[in-house]
Biopython code that builds the backbone (N, CA, C, O; Angstrom):
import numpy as np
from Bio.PDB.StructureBuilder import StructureBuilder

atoms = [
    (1, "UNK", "N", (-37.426, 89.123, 52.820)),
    (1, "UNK", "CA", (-36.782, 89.112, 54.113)),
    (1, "UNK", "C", (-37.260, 90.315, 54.918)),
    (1, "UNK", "O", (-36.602, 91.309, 55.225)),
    (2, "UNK", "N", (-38.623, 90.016, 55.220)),
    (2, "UNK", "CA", (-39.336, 91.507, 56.246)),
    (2, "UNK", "C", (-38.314, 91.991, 57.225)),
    (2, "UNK", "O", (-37.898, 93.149, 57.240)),
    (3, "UNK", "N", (-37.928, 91.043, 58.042)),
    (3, "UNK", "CA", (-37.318, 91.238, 59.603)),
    (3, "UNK", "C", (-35.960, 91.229, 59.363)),
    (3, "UNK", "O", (-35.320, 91.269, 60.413)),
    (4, "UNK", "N", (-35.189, 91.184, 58.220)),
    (4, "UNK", "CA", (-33.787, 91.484, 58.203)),
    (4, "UNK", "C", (-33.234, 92.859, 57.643)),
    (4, "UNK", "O", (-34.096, 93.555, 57.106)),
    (5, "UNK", "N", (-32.204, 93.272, 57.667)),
    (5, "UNK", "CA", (-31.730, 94.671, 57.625)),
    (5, "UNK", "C", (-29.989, 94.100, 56.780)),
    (5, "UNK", "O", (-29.013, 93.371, 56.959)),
    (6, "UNK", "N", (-30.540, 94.988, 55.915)),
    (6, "UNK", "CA", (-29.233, 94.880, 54.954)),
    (6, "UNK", "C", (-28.617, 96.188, 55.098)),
    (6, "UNK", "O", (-29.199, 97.272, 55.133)),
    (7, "UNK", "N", (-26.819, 95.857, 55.213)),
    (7, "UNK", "CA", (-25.955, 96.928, 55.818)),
    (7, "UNK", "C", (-24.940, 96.763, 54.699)),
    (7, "UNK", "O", (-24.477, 95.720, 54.239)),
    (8, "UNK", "N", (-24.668, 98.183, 54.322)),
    (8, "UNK", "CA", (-23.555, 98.278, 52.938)),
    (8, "UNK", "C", (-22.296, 99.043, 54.222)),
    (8, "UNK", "O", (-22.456, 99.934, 55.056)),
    (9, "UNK", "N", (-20.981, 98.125, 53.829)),
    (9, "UNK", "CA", (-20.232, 98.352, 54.501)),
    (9, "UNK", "C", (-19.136, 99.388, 53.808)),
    (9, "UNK", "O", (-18.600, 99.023, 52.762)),
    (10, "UNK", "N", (-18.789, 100.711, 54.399)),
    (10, "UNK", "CA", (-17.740, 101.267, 53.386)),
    (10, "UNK", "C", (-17.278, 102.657, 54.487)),
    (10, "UNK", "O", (-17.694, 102.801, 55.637)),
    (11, "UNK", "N", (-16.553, 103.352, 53.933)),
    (11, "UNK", "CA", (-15.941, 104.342, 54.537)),
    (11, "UNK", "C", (-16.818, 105.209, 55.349)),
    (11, "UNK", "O", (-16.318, 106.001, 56.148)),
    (12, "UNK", "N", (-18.157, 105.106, 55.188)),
    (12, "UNK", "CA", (-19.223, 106.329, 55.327)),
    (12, "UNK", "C", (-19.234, 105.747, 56.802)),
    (12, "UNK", "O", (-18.697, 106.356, 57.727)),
    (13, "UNK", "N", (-19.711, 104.850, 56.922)),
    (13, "UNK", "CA", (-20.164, 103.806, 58.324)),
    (13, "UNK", "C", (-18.631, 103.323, 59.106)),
    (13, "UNK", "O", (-18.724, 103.184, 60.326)),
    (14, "UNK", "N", (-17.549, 103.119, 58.623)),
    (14, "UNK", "CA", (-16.298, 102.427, 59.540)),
    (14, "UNK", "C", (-15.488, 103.468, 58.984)),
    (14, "UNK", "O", (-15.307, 103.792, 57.810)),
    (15, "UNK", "N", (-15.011, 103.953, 60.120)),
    (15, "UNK", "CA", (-13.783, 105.008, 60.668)),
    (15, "UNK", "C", (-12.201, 103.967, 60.113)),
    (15, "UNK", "O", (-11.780, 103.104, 60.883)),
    (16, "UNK", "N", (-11.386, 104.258, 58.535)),
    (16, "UNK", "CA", (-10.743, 103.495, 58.370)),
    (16, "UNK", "C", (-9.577, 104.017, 59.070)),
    (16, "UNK", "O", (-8.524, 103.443, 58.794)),
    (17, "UNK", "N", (-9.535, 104.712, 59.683)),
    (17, "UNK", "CA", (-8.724, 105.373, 60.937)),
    (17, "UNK", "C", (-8.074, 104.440, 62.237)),
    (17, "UNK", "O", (-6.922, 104.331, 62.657)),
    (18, "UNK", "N", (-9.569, 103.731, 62.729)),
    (18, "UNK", "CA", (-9.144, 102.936, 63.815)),
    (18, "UNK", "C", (-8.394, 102.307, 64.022)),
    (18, "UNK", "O", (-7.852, 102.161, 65.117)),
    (19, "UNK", "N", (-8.095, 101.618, 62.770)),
    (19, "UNK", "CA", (-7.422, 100.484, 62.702)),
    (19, "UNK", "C", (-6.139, 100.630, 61.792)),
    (19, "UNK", "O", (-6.225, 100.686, 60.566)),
    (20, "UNK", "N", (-4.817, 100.692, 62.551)),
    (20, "UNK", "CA", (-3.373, 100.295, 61.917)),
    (20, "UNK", "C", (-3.182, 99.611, 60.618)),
    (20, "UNK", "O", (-2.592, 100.076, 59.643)),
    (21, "UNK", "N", (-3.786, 98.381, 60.726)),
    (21, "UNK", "CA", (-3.661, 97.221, 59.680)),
    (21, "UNK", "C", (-4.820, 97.492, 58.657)),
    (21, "UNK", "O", (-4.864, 96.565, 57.848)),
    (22, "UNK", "N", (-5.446, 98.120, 58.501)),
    (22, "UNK", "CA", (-6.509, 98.821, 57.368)),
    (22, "UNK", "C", (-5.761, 99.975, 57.035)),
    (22, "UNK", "O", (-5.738, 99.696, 55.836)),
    (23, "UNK", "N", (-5.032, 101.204, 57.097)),
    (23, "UNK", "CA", (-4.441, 102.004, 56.928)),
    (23, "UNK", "C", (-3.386, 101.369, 56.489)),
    (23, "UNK", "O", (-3.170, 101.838, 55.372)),
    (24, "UNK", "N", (-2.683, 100.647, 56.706)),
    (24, "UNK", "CA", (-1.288, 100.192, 56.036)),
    (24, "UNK", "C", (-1.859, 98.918, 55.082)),
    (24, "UNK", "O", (-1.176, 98.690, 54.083)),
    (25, "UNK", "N", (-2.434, 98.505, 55.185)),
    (25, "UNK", "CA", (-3.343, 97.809, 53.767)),
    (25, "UNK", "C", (-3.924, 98.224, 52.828)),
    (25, "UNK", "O", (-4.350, 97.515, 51.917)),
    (26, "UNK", "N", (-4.057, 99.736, 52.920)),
    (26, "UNK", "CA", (-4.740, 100.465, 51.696)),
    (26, "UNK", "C", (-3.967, 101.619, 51.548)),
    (26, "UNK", "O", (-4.259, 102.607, 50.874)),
    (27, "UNK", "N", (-2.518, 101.353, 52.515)),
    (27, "UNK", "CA", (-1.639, 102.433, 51.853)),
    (27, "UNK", "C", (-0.798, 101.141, 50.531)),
    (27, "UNK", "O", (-0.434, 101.574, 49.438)),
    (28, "UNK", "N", (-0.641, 99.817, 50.853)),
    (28, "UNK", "CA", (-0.088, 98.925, 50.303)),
    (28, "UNK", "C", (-0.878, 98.526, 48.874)),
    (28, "UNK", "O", (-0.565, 97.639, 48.080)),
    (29, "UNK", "N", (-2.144, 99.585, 48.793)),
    (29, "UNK", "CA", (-3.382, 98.633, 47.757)),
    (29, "UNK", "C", (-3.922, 97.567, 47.713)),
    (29, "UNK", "O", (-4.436, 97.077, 46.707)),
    (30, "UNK", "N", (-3.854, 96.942, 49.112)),
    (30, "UNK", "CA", (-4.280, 95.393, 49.559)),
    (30, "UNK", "C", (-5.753, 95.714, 49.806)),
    (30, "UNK", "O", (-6.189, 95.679, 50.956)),
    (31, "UNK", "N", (-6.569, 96.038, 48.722)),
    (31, "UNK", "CA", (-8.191, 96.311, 49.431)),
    (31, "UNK", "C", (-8.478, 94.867, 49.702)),
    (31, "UNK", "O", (-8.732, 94.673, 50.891)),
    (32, "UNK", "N", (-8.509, 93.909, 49.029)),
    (32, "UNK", "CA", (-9.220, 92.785, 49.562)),
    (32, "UNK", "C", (-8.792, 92.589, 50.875)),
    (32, "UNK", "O", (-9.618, 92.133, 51.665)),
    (33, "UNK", "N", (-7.385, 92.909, 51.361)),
    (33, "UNK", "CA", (-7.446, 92.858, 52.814)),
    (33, "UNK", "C", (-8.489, 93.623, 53.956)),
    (33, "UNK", "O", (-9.189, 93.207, 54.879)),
    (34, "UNK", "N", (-8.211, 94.889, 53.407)),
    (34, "UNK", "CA", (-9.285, 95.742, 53.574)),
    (34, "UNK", "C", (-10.766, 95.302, 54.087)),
    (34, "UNK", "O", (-11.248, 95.412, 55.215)),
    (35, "UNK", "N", (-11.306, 94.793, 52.953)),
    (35, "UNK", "CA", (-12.303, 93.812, 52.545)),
    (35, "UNK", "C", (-12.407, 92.330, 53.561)),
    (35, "UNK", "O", (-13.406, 91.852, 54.099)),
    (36, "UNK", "N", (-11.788, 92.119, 53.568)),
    (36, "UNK", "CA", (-11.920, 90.880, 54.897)),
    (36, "UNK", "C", (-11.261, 91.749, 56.302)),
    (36, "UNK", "O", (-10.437, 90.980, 56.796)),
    (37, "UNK", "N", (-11.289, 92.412, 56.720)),
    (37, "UNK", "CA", (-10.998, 93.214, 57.709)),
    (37, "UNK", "C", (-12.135, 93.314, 57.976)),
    (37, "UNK", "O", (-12.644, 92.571, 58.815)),
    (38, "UNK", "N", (-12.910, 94.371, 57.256)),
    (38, "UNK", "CA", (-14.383, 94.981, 58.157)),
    (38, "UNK", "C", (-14.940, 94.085, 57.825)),
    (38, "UNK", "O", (-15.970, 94.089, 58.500)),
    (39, "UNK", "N", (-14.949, 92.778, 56.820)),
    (39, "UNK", "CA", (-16.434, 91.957, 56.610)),
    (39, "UNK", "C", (-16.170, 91.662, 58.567)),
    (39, "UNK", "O", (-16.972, 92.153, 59.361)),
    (40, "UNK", "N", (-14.781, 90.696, 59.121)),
    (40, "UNK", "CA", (-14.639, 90.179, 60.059)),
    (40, "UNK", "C", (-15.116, 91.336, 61.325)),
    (40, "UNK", "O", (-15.607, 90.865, 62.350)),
    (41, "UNK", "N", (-14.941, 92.911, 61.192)),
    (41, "UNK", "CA", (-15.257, 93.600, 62.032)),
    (41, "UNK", "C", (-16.518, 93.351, 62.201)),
    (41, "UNK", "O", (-16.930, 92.707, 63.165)),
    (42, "UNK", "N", (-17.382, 93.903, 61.151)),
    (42, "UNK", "CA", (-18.990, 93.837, 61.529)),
    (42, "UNK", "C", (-19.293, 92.443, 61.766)),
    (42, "UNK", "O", (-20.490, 92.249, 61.975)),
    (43, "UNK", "N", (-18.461, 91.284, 61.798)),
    (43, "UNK", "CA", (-19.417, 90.486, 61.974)),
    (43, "UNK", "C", (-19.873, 90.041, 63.693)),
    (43, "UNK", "O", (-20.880, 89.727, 64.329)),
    (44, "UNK", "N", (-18.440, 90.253, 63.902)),
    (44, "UNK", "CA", (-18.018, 90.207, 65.211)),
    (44, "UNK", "C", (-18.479, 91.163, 66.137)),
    (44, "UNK", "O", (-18.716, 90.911, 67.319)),
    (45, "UNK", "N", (-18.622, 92.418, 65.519)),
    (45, "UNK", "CA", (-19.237, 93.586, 66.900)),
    (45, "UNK", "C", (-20.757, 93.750, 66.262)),
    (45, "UNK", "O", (-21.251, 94.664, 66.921)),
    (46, "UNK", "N", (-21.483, 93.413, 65.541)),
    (46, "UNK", "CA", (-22.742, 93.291, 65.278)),
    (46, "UNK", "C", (-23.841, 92.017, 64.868)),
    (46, "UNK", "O", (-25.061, 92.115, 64.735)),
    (47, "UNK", "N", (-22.760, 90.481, 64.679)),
    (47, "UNK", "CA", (-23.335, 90.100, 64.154)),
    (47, "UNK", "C", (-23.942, 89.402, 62.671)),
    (47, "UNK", "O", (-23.361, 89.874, 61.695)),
    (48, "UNK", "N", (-24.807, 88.557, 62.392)),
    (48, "UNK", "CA", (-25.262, 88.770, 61.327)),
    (48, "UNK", "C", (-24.755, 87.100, 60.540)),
    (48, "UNK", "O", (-24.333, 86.033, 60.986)),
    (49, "UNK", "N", (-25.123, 87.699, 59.031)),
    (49, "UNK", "CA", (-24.944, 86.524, 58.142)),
    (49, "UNK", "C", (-23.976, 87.646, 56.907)),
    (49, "UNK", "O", (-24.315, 88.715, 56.399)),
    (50, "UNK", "N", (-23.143, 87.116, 56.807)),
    (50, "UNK", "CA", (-22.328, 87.643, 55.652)),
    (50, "UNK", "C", (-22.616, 87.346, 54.096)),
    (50, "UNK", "O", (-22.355, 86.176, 53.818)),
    (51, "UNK", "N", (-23.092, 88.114, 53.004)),
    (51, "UNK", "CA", (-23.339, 87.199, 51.833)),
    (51, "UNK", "C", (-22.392, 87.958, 51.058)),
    (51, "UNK", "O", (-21.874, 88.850, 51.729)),
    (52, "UNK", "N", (-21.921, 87.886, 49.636)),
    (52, "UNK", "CA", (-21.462, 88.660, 49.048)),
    (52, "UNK", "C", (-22.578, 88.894, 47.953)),
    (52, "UNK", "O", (-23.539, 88.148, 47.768)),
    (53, "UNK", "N", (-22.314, 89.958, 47.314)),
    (53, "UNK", "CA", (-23.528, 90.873, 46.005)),
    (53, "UNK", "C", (-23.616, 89.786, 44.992)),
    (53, "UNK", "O", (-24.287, 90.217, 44.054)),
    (54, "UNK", "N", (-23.197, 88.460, 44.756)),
    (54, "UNK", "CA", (-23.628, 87.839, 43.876)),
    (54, "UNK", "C", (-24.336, 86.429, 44.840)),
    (54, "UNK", "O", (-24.174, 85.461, 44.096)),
    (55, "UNK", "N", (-24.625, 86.226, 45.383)),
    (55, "UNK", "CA", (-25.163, 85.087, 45.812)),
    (55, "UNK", "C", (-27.022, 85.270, 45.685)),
    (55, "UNK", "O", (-27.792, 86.226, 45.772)),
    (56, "UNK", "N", (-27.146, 84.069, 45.483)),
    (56, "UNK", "CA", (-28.773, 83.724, 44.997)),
    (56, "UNK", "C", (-29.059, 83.254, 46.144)),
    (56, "UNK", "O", (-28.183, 82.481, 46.532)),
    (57, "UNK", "N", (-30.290, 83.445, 47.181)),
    (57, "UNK", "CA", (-30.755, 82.590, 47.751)),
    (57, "UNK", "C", (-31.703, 81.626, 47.376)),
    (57, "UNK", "O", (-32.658, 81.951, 46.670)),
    (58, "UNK", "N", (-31.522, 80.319, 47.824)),
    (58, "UNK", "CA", (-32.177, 79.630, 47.371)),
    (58, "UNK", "C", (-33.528, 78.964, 48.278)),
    (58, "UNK", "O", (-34.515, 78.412, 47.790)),
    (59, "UNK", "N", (-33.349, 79.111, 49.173)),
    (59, "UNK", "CA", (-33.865, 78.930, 50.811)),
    (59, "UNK", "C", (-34.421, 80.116, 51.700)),
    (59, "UNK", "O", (-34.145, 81.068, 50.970)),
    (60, "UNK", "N", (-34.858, 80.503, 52.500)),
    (60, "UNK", "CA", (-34.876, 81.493, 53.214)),
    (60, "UNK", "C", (-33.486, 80.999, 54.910)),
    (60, "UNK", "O", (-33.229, 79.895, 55.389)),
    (61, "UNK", "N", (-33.153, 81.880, 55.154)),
    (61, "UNK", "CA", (-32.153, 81.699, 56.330)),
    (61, "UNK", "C", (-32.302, 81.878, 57.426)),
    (61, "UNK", "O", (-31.394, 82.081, 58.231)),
    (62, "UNK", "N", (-33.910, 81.822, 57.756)),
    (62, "UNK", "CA", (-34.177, 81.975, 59.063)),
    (62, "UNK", "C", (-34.171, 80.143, 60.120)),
    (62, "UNK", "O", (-34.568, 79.886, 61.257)),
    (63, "UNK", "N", (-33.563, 79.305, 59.100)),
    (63, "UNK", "CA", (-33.603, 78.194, 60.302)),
    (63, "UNK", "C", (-32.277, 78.443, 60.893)),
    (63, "UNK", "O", (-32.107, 78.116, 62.067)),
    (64, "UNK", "N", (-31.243, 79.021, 60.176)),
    (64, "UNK", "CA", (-29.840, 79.471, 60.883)),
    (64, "UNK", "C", (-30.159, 80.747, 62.093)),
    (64, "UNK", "O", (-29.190, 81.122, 62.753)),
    (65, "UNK", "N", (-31.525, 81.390, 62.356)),
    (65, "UNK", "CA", (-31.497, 82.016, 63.363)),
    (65, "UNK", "C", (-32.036, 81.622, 64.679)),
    (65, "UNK", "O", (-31.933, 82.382, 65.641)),
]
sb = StructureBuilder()
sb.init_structure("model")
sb.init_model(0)
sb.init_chain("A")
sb.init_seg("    ")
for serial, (resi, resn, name, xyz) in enumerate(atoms, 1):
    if name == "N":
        sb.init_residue(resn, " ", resi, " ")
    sb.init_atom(name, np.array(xyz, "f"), 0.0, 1.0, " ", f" {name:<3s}", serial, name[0])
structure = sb.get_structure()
């Protein structure tokens, strides 16, 4: 995948500050909320194709661009 850019999402890169409902989700230990919070942030203010760390491609995904 020459022309794509893989982004590791975590505290370093998203301010878990901004957001109310991420702070009271990881005061609650709800990371998977957490976890679908910023997947939905970045996808929405940057974009992109979401995969998770175990998926195989089987195809390349450039007819979805």
């Amino acid at each position: 995948m020459p022309d794509w850019e893989i982004v590791e999402w975590n505290e370093v890169n998203f301010d878990i500050n901004q957001s109310l409902y991420v702070q009271k989700a990881l005061a609650h230990k709800k990371y998977a909320f957490v976890s679908d919070y910023i997947r939905l942030y970045a996808l929405y203010n940057d974009g992109g194709i979401y995969l998770d760390t175990d998926v195989m491609l089987l195809k390349p995904l450039n007819s979805f661009c």
